[in-house]
C-alpha positions, 0 to 999 in steps of 0.5 A: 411691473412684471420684472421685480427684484434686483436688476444686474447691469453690466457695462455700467460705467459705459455711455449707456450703461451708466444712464442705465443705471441712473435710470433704474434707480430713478425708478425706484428698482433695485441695482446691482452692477458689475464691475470689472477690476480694471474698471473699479480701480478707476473708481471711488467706493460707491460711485453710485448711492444704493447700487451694489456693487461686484466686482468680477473678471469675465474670465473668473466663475467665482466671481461672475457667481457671486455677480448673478446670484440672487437677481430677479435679471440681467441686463447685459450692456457691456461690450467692445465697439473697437478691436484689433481683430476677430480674436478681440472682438470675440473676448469682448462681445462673445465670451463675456456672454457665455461665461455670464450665462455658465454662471447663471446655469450654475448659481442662479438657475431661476432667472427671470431674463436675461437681456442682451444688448446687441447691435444693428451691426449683428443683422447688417445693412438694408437692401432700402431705406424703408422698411429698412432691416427686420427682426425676420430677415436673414443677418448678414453682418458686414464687419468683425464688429457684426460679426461677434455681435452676432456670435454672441446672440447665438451664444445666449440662444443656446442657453435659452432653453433653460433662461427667458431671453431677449435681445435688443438691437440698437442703431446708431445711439447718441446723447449726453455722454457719447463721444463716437458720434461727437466726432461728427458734431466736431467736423460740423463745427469746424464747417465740415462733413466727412463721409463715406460713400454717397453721402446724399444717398445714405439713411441711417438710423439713430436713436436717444440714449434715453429712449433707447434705455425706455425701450430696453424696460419695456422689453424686460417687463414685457413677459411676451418679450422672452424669446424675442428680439427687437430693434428698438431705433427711430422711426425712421431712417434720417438723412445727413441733412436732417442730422446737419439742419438738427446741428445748425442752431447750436453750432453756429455754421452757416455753410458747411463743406461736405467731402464725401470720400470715394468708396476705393479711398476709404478701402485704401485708407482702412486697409492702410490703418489696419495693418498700423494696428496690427503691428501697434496692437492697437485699434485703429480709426478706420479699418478694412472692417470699418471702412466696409460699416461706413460705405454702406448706404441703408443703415436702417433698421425697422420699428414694426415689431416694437411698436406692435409688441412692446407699445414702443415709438421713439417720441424724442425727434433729432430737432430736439435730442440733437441740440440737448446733447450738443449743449451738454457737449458744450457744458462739459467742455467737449465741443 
């Protein structure tokens, strides 16, 4: 295993973050996480056995010093899926990455990696289903969200002359713990499916937080890895109806009325919502951004470089990772 010593984890209290962490100290490997004051206050002491924790505002050098000093790595998981506006969504996916990354300048100049969960969001749709997105085309981000993910790869890329990086770009993640993709399952099971856009024509790409998370390792203890960027996804791109007949068992529907919303209604009711926000300061469902994510029809990103490089094949299909989690929805009352 090439990436020994303590593993600082931030987001840790997140979908991913969390089973991050459980699966690090599965492992056997040494855990530090970092959690914000607004976070820590919502927890017990020692949330989790064997993990130590610091806890650090983004905004305070001191502190993010005693969070980085002494790791062998970093992974860096934290972030904000939703916003008000660019400003929001730069504090949350731009600055936290430069001013983790000052401070290892500062304490901890030896770093071994430094790896950046960054988004599909970042590189933006495919002009195709297949091959879809790949690590050497041209970004081209769609929304704010995109946008700031990108800006916060630049950000790491400018340290990387002086600390080992690699970013991984997921798409869409699903799994026991997520609640951005339960809403769907909750159309599905009061009989219906929402959609932007020409649904039938959609693919997107999806992956298991579980193998998202093996990917993640193998990109960390790959020393070929540093300098590098991967999509760590399916292999492929799925159609609603592979999501819907994955859904089926378990649910219960029998037939399921799909509404498929009109590019110019779904404009309207983003810039309509969006303006709500803006005065509430509060984020919105859907907004001009949002609704631009949602049209798309190739939310596909390719595998190639993964496998080719890291050894890694997404093995978990949607007619077994979707039913696992819609059960665990049920157990913990969700769904």
């Amino acid at each position: 295993m090439f990436m020994d010593g303590v593993i600082l984890v931030t987001g840790s209290t997140g979908f991913i973050g969390s089973r991050m962490v459980d699966a690090l100290v599965g492992q056997g490997r040494r855990v530090r996480v970092l959690l914000r004051p607004e976070s820590r206050s919502t927890l017990s002491a020692g949330y989790r056995e064997g993990v130590e924790e610091v806890c650090a505002a983004y905004g305070d050098p001191e502190a993010l010093g005693r969070a980085v000093s002494g790791v062998a790595s970093i992974i860096h998981l934290a972030g904000v899926t939703k916003a008000v506006d660019e400003a929001g969504f730069a504090e949350g996916n731009v600055r936290p990455v430069e001013n983790l990354l000052e401070a290892v300048k500062r304490h901890n100049p030896g770093l071994g990696r430094f790896l950046l969960v960054s988004s599909l969001a970042a590189m933006g749709p495919a002009s195709s289903p297949s091959p879809g997105v790949m690590e050497s085309d041209r970004p081209r981000p769609v929304s704010a969200y995109g946008r700031s993910k990108l800006l916060g790869e630049a950000v790491a890329r400018r340290h990387a002359g002086s600390v080992p990086l690699t970013i991984v770009r997921p798409p869409a993640v699903y799994g026991p713990g997520d609640r951005d993709i339960l809403e769907v399952f909750t159309m599905m099971k009061n009989g219906y499916l929402l959609s932007a856009g020409p649904g039938r024509r959609q693919r997107f790409s999806m992956i298991h937080v579980d193998e998202l998370i093996r990917g993640i390792l193998l990109a960390l203890d790959s020393e070929n890895a540093a300098g590098q960027d991967y999509f760590i996804t399916s292999p492929r791109g799925y159609a609603w109806d592979e999501v819907i007949a994955a859904a089926r068992p378990v649910l219960g529907f029998r037939r399921l009325l799909r509404l498929n919303l009109p590019k110019p209604l779904v404009f309207g009711l983003g810039a309509v919502l969006g303006g709500v926000a803006k005065l509430t300061g509060c984020p919105a469902l859907i907004n001009k951004d949002k609704a631009n994510e949602l049209v798309q029809d190739f939310w596909v990103c390719s595998p190639e470089k993964a496998e080719r490089e890291l050894g890694f094949t997404a093995s978990i299909p949607l007619e077994t990772g979707v039913p696992e989690t819609l059960v665990w929805y049920r157990q913990q009352g969700w769904l």
